[in-house]
BAKOLGU-491299 format. One record per residue (C-alpha): residue number from 1; residue in one letter; y, z, x. Coordinates in Angstrom, 2 decimals, padded with zeros to 5 digits. Each point is the difference from the previous one (the first is absolute). Layout:
% BAKOLGU-491299
+-----+---+---------+---------+---------+
|   k | r |      py |      pz |      px |
+-----+---+---------+---------+---------+
| NUM | A |       Y |       Z |       X |
...
+-----+---+---------+---------+---------+
% end
This chain:
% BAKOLGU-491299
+-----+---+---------+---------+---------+
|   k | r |      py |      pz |      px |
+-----+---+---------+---------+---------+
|   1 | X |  015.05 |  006.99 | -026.71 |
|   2 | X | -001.57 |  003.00 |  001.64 |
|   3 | X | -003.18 | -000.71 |  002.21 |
|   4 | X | -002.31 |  002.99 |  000.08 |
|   5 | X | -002.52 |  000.03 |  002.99 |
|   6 | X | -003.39 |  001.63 |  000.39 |
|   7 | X | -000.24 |  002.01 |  002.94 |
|   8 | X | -003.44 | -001.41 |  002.19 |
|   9 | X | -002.09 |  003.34 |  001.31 |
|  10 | X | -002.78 | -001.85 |  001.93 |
|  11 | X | -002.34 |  001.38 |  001.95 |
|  12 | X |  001.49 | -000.51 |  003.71 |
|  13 | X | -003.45 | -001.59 |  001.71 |
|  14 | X | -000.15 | -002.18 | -002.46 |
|  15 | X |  003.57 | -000.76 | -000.66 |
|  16 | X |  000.17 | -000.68 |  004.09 |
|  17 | X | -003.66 | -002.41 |  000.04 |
|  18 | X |  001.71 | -001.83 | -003.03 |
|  19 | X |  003.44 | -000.57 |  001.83 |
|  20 | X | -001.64 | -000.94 |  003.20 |
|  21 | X | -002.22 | -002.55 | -001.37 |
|  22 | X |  002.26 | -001.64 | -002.02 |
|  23 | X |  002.88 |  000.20 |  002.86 |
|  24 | X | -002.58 | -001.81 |  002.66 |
|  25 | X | -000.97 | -002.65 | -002.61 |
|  26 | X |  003.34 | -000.80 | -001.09 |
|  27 | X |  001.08 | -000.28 |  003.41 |
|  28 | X | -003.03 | -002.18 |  001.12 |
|  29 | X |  001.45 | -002.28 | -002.75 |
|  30 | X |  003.16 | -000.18 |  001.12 |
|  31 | X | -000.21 | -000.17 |  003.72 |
|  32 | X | -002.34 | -002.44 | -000.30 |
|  33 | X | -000.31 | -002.15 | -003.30 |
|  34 | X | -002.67 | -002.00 | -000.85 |
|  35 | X |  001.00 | -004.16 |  000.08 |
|  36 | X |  001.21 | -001.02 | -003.29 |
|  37 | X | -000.10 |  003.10 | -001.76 |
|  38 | X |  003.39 |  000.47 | -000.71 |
|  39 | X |  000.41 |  002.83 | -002.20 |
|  40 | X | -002.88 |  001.45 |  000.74 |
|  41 | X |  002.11 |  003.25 |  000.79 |
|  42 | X |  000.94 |  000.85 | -003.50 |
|  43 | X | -002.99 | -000.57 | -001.55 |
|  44 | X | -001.68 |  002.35 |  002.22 |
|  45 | X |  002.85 |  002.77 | -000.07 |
|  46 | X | -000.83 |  000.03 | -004.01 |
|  47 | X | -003.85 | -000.16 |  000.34 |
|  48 | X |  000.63 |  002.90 |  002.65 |
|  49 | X |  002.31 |  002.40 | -002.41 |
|  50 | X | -002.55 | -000.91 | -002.41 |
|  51 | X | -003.36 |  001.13 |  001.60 |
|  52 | X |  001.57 |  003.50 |  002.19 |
|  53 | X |  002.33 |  000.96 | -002.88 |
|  54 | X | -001.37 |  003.01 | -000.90 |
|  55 | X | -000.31 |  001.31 |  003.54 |
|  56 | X |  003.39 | -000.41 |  001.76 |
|  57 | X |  003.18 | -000.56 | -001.49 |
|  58 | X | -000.27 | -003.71 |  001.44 |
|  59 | X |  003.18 | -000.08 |  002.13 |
|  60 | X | -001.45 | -001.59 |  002.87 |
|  61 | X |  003.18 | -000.13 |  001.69 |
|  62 | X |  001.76 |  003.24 |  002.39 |
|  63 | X |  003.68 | -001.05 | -001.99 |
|  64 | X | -002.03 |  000.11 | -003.69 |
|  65 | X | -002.09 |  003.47 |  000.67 |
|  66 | X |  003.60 |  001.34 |  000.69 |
|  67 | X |  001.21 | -001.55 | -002.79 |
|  68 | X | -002.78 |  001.60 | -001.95 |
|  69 | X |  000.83 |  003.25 |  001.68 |
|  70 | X |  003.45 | -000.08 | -000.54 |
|  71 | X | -000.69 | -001.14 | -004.12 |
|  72 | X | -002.52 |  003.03 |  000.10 |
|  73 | X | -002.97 | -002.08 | -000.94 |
|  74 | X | -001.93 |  001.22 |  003.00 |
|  75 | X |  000.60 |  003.03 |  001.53 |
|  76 | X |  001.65 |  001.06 |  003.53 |
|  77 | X | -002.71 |  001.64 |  001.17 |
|  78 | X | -002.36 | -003.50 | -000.82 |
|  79 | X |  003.10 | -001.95 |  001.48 |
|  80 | X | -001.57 |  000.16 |  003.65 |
|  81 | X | -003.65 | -001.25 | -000.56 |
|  82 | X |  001.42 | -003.05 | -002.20 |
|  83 | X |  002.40 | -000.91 |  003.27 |
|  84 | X | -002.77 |  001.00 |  002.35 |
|  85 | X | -002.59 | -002.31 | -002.04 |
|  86 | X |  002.85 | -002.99 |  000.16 |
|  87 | X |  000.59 |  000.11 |  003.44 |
|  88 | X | -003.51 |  000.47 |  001.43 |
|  89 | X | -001.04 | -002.63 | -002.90 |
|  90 | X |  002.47 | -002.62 |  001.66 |
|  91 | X | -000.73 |  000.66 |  003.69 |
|  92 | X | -003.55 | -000.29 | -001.10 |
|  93 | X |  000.31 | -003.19 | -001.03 |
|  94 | X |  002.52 | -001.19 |  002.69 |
|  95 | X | -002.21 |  001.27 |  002.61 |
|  96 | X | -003.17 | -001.82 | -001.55 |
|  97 | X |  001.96 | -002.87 | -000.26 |
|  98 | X |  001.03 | -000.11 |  003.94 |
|  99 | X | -003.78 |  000.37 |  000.87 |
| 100 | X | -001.16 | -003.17 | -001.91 |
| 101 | X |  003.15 | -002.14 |  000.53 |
| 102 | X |  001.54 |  000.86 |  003.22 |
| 103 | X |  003.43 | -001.13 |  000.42 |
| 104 | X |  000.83 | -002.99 |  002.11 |
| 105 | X |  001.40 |  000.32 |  003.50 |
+-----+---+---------+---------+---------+
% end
């Protein structure tokens, strides 16, 4: 079969604040996982898509927003704030992450 995509045209702030959020919280979750909440990742990757799907095209993930890019369901001028978002989103978290639980020398 033939799978026809919708091209996303979001507006860039808010296609960025959506990406970064999401990218910080997922990576909160999986640098450091709650005890005995296994699963917990999926679950909130779903409830995520969910609640910021209509502003970004939920990629949350530099390899995916070129993916999108490439499939032409964002375009290559949006490309940049999705990657942008990701990679701030994740150092975010990392970084907040290093300041509460330093590592062990």
């Amino acid at each position: 079969g033939i799978a026809e995509t919708e091209m996303v045209h979001p507006d860039p702030f808010c296609a960025f604040f959506a990406e970064f959020i999401c990218t910080f919280v997922l990576t909160l979750t999986y640098l450091r996982p709650l005890p005995g909440a296994a699963g917990a990742q999926g679950v909130q990757l779903a409830v995520l898509l969910f609640a910021f799907a209509q502003l970004s095209a939920g990629a949350y993930n530099p390899v995916l927003a070129l993916a999108y890019a490439l499939a032409e369901r964002i375009t290559w001028g949006d490309f940049s704030f999705y990657v942008a978002a990701e990679l701030l989103g994740a150092a975010a978290a990392a970084s907040l992450l290093l300041a509460w639980f330093p590592a062990p020398e």
